[in-house]
C-alpha positions, -999 to +999 in steps of 0.1 A: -552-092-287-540-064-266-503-058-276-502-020-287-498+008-267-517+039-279-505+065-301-507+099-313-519+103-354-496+130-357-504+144-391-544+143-392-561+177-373-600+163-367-623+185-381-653+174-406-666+175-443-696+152-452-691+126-480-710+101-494-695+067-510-686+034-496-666+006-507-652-026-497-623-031-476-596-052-495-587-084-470-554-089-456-540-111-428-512-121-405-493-085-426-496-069-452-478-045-481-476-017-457-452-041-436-433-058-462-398-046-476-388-057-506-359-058-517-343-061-552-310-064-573-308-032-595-280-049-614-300-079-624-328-080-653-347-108-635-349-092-601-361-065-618-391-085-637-399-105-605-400-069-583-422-050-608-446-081-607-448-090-577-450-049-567-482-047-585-498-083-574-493-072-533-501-033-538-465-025-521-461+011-514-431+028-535-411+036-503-411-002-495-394-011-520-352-010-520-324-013-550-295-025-540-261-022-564-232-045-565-248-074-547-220-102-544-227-125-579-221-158-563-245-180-545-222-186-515-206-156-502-185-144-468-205-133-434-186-098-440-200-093-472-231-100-466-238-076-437-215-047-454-234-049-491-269-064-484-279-062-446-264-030-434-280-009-465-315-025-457-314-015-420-300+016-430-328+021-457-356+012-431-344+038-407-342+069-437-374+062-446-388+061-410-405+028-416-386+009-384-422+006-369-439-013-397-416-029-413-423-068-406-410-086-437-378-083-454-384-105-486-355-109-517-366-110-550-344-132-572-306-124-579-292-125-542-266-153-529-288-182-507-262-189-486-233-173-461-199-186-450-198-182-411-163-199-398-157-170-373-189-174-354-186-215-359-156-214-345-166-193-314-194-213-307-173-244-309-152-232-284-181-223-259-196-259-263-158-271-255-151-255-228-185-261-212-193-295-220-158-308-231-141-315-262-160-351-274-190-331-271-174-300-292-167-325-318-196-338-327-213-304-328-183-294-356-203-309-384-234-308-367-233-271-371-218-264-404-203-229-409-231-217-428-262-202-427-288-190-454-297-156-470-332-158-452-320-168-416-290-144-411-318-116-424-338-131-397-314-131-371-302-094-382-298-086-346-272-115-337-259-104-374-250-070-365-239-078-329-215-102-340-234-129-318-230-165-328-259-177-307-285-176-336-262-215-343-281-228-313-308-254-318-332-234-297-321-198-305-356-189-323-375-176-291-409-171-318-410-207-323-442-223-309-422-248-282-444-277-258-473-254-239-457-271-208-431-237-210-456-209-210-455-207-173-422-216-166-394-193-181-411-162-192-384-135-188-346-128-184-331-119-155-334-102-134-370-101-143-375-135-139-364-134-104-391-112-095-420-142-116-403-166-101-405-151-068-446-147-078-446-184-087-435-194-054-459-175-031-484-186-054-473-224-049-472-215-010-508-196-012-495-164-003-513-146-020-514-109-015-474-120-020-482-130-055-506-107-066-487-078-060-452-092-075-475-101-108-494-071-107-461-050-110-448-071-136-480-071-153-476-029-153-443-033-168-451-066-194-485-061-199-486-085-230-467-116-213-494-140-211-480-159-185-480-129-159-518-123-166-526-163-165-511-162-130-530-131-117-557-154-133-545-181-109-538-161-077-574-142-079-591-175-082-573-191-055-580-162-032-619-165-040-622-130-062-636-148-089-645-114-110-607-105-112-602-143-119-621-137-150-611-106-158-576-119-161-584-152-177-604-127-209-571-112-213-552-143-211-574-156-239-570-125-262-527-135-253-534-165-272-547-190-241-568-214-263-565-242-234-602-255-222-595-289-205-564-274-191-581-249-178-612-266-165-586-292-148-562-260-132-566-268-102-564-231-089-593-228-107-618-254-093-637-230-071-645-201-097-656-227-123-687-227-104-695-194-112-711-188-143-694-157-156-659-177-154-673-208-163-692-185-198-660-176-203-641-213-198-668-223-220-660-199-248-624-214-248-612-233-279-605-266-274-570-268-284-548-294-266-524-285-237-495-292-264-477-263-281-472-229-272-502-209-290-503-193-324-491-161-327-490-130-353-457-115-355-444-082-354-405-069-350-416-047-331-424-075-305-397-086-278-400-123-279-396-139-248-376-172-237-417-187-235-427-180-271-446-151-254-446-115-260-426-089-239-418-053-243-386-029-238-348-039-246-332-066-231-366-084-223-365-108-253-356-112-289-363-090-320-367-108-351-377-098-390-392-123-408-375-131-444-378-150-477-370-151-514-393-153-536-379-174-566-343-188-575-334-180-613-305-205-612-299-239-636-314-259-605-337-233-599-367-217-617-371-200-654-386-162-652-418-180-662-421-202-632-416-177-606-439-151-624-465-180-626-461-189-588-466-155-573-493-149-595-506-184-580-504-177-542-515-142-543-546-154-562-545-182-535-556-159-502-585-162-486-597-192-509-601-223-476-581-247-500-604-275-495-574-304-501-557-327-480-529-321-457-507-347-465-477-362-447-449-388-459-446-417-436-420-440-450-388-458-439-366-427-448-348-414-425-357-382-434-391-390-434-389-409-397-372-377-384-409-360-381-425-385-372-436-386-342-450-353-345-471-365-374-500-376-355-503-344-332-502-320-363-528-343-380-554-343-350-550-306-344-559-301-384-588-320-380-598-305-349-602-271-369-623-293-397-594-300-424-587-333-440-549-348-423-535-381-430-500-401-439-493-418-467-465-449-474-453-429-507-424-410-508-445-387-527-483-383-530-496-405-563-530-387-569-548-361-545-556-324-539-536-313-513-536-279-494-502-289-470-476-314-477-445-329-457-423-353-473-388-371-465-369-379-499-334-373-516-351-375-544-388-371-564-407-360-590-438-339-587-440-347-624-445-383-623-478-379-596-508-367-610-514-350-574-522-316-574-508-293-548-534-262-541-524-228-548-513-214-513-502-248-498-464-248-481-452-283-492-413-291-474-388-317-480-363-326-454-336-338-473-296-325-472-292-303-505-327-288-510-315-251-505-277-259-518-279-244-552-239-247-554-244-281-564-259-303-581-282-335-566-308-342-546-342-323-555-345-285-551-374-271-528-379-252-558-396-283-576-431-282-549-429-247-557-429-256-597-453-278-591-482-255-569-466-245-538-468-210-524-436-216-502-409-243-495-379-249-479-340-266-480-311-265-461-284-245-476-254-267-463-254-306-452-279-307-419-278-338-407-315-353-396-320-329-368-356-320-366-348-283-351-338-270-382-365-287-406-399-270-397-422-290-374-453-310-384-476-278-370-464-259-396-494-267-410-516-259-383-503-228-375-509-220-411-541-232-413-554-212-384-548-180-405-511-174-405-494-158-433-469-181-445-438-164-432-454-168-396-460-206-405-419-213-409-408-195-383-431-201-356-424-240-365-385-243-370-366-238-336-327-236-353-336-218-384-300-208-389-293-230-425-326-230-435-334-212-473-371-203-472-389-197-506-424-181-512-447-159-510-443-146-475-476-129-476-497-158-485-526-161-463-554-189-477-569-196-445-569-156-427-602-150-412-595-114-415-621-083-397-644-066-423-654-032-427-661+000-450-656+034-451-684+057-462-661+088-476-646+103-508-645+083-539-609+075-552-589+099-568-612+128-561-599+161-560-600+170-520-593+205-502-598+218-466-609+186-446-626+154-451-644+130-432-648+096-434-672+074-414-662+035-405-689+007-399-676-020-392-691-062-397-683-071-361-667-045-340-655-064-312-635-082-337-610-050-343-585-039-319-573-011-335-572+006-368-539+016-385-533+047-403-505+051-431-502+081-452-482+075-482-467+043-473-455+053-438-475+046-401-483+078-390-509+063-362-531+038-343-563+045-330-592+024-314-618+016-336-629+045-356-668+059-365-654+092-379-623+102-393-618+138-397-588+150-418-571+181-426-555+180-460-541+209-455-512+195-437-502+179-470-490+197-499-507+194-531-510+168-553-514+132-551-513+112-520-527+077-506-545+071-476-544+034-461-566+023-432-556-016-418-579-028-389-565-050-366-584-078-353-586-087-316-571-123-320-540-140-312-535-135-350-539-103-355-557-110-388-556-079-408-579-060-437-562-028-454-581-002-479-564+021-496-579+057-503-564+079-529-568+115-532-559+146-546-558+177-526-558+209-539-556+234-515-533+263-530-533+255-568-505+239-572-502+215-601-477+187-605-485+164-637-463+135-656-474+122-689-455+095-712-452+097-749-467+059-748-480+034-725-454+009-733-419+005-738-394-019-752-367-026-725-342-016-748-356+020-756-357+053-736-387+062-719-396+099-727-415+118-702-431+153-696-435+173-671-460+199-660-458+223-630-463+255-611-446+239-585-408+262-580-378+238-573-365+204-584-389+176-597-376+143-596-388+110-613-389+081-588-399+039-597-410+030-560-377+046-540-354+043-578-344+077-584-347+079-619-342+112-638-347+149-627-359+184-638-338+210-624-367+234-622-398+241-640-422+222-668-403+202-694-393+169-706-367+140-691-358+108-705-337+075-692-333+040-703-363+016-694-339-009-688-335+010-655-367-004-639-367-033-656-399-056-674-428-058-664-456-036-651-444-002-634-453+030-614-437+064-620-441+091-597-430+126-602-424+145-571-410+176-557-401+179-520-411+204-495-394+192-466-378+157-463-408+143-450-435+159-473-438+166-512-459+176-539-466+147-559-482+135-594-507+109-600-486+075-607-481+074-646-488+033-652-467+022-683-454-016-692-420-025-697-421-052-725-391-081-731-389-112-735-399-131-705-378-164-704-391-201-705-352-210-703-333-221-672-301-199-669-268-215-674-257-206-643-267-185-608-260-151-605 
């Protein structure tokens, strides 16, 4: 899918060293670690354990990983305070570290409040829907909005957040949602850009051609990712008998996301090039999706997403998003330390394994099961169309079965009662009223599909009413079963996300069809100087758009595939350091595979080594480390981005409470900057943090 523009590797000079291993690449999709911020509670044990965990299970690279102190207690907490003591000091984090162009995922471990009071911005938008449409109108919407939003939303919506713009209440605020395909041609852009496609639309409608192919080609030069700019240049070539630049434009339609081949085949701007074989190979070579729903797409934030679902670029062109969930609730209705620890390790374990269940979905008199309903049948032909098992069932909850997707309608259930097994990696949702409330008691807690198998759920954190906009759409399933992560399943499926609490594994990917490749190159951890080489093969080239290239954590470049990468280590200081290469694949997914290289370089002698007195430590006890250097200057001791002791200068030996970074498994680095960007570095010193890990619900939230 063509959606990057090209970009300078600014650290790597290109010159060559011949090496001799190869390994496999390890398969990501739909995002990975590299574009994931997590973010824990430093003040809360659990946060900790679930961080250190799940750290270790996704490979997350220590700068993409945030503490955060004094995080309100309470589950339900004011707009103000959440943008001043949670928001603010993640956007402010993500721009210190430079990571604003990777960073796709903002995801909470446990120990953060699941929903926010908004009465200003209700209030305001009350006020816009009176004076507009009058004050019966106004009325209803009072309780149909609720003042308040959840934890995951508002992180979505950061951008309304921190503009103090209410509009993220609308129904249809969430411009990455996957509406009816009949809008990919319609409402593309905002003005005054959409003047100017509008203007194209009509020439095209009145065959002037040379009229429409110029206003699309210049809108094409400025948007050239907008898929319904290159669909019409599609349309206005074809029409004006060039059927090469017809087909031409149609091939990049298709790597856009167009997936349509009856609606194409049946365009009637079309029915004179379909003779031709090149555009009919390509026709043809069309998947045979129905003309229903805006395509799947991989996200990015880096992506202006336009009023169509499609893709534009520059400010003011569409709407920036971050995708965000949580990935347990330690809370009395919630889930022990055990459970959530069980279900990450469970949906990482899940990727890539084509659950081979059922995708199930609850058809009963409920109304909160008759609310989705007419969707059902769509989601369930499109599923099968792409060779899964789809039906309904009359119980409010599946009696026996594998399943790999589920959709039910209930107040109330109990996953214990079935003997039904949901797969690792399936997103199984309830629409019900209190599934996110964790203030309260009643009604099951979305966190029950996750005890009971599912990678990801969802609830509404305040009283929704049976709105389908702000429950996610039957094609969650598909879009997840074409190779989404699970993040990019809810969002591209719920239009007015605004009060919905989303659970999970965001990174959960069962069905990615990711690109493959290896690296013939230095063997991990070897001791490197002057510059290296690697050389790339690749399984199928013309399934990579681009290759990736992150140097400790951070993006430094993207380049078109890659035979040989030459690399002059000299540009980093000594020590320890991690290469990660993530192709790209040419789909409207963007299916992803990352490896990770590390090395040592050793160009000037400069040593930088941590050791522990042990391997493990009790939670309760000190952890005692040594230091050994040539290196002049401060050393510091860092757990992912924790600052956690420091040398002044010098060899010698620190010490600080384990407690600090918490249970579980943990990285220590020791490093000692050279300029704010680069640093001398040690190898990471693995150690486990031991404690009792508890089978107990809490008494009460955090």
């Amino acid at each position: 899918m063509i959606r990057f523009k090209a970009t300078l590797l600014s650290l790597a000079s290109l010159i060559g060293l011949s090496l001799i291993l190869v390994w496999p690449a390890t398969v990501l999709a739909g995002g990975g670690p590299e574009n994931l911020l997590l973010v824990v509670n430093a003040d809360c044990p659990t946060s900790k354990l679930v961080a250190n965990h799940y750290i270790q299970l996704r490979k997350i690279p220590p700068g993409n990983v945030l503490y955060l102190t004094n995080v309100p207690g309470e589950q339900r907490i004011k707009l103000k305070d959440f943008e001043t003591k949670i928001l603010s000091p993640i956007f402010e984090y993500i721009k210190s570290a430079k990571l604003q162009k990777q960073i796709d995922y903002i995801v909470y471990s446990t120990g953060f409040p699941t929903s926010i009071q908004i009465p200003d911005h209700h209030n305001r938008v009350i006020a816009q829907i009176k004076e507009s449409q009058g004050e019966q109108t106004a009325n209803q919407f009072v309780k149909i909005l609720q003042p308040q939003a959840s934890l995951t939303s508002l992180t979505y919506f950061a951008v309304h957040v921190f503009a103090n713009d209410p509009s993220y209440l609308g129904l249809e605020a969430n411009q990455y949602f996957r509406r009816p395909a009949e809008h990919l041609l319609e409402r593309p852009f905002p003005p005054p850009l959409q003047d100017r496609y509008a203007a194209g639309r009509r020439a095209l409608d009145d065959k002037k051609l040379d009229e429409a192919i110029k206003i699309f080609d210049e809108l094409q030069r400025e948007q050239p990712s907008q898929l319904a700019v290159s669909y019409s240049l599609a349309q206005a070539h074809a029409l004006s008998g060039d059927t090469k630049a017809a087909a031409n434009w149609l091939a990049r339609s298709i790597r856009l996301g167009w997936c349509y081949r009856d609606k194409t085949k049946t365009d009637p701007a079309f029915a004179s090039a379909i003779a031709d074989p090149l555009f009919k190979g390509i026709v043809d070579r069309l998947p045979d999706v129905p003309y229903e729903f805006s395509p799947t797409l991989g996200f990015s934030s880096n992506f202006s997403w336009a009023p169509n679902g499609g893709i534009n670029t520059g400010p003011g062109t569409g709407m920036n998003y971050v995708l965000s969930t949580m990935l347990g609730i330690h809370h009395e209705f919630g889930m022990t330390e055990r459970e959530i620890l069980q279900h990450l390790q469970r949906s990482v374990a899940a990727d890539l394994t084509y659950p081979q269940g059922n995708f199930i979905f609850a058809q009963t008199s409920d109304v909160r099961s008759r609310t989705r309903q007419p969707f059902f049948q769509t989601a369930i032909s499109q599923l099968q169309n792409l060779g899964a098992k789809a039906d309904t069932t009359k119980e409010h909850f599946p009696k026996s079965g594998q399943i790999s997707g589920l959709q039910i309608g209930s107040s109330t259930f109990d996953p214990k009662s079935s003997i039904a097994k949901i797969l690792p990696g399936s997103i199984a949702d309830n629409l019900t009223s209190y599934g996110g409330d964790y203030t309260r008691e009643g009604q099951t807690k979305l966190t029950e599909l996750i005890k009971a198998g599912a990678a990801g759920s969802s609830g509404t954190v305040v009283e929704p009413y049976s709105i389908i906009q702000k429950f996610p759409h039957p094609m969650i399933q598909v879009h997840y079963r074409r190779g989404c992560s699970l993040a990019e399943a809810f969002y591209q499926s719920v239009s007015g996300p605004f009060q919905l609490l989303i659970v999970g594994d965001a990174l959960c990917q069962p069905w990615a069809k990711p690109p493959k490749f290896q690296i013939a190159g230095v063997e991990p951890l070897q001791t490197v100087s002057g510059t290296l080489e690697l050389q790339f093969s690749f399984t199928d080239p013309s399934q990579i758009e681009v290759i990736d290239i992150f140097v400790n954590g951070k993006l430094v470049g993207r380049q078109p595939r890659i035979e040989n990468f030459r690399f002059d280590t000299a540009q980093l200081p000594d020590g320890y350091h991690e290469l990660r290469f993530v192709a790209v694949a040419s789909n409207s997914i963007q299916s992803r595979s990352s490896l990770s290289l590390p090395i040592q370089v050793n160009n000037s002698q400069k040593n930088l080594a941590l050791s522990a007195t042990a391997e493990a430590y009790h939670v309760q006890e000190q952890i005692e480390l040594t230091i050994d250097t040539n290196v002049a200057g401060p050393v510091e001791i860092y757990c992912n981005s924790l600052k956690c002791a420091e040398l002044v200068s010098g060899s010698g030996k620190v010490a600080f409470p384990a407690a600090l970074i918490g249970r579980g498994p943990v990285s220590l680095r020791a490093v000692s900057k050279v300029t704010d960007d680069t640093f001398h570095q040690s190898l990471p010193l693995q150690l486990t943090i031991n404690g009792l890990v508890s089978n107990d619900l809490p008494e009460e939230s955090r």
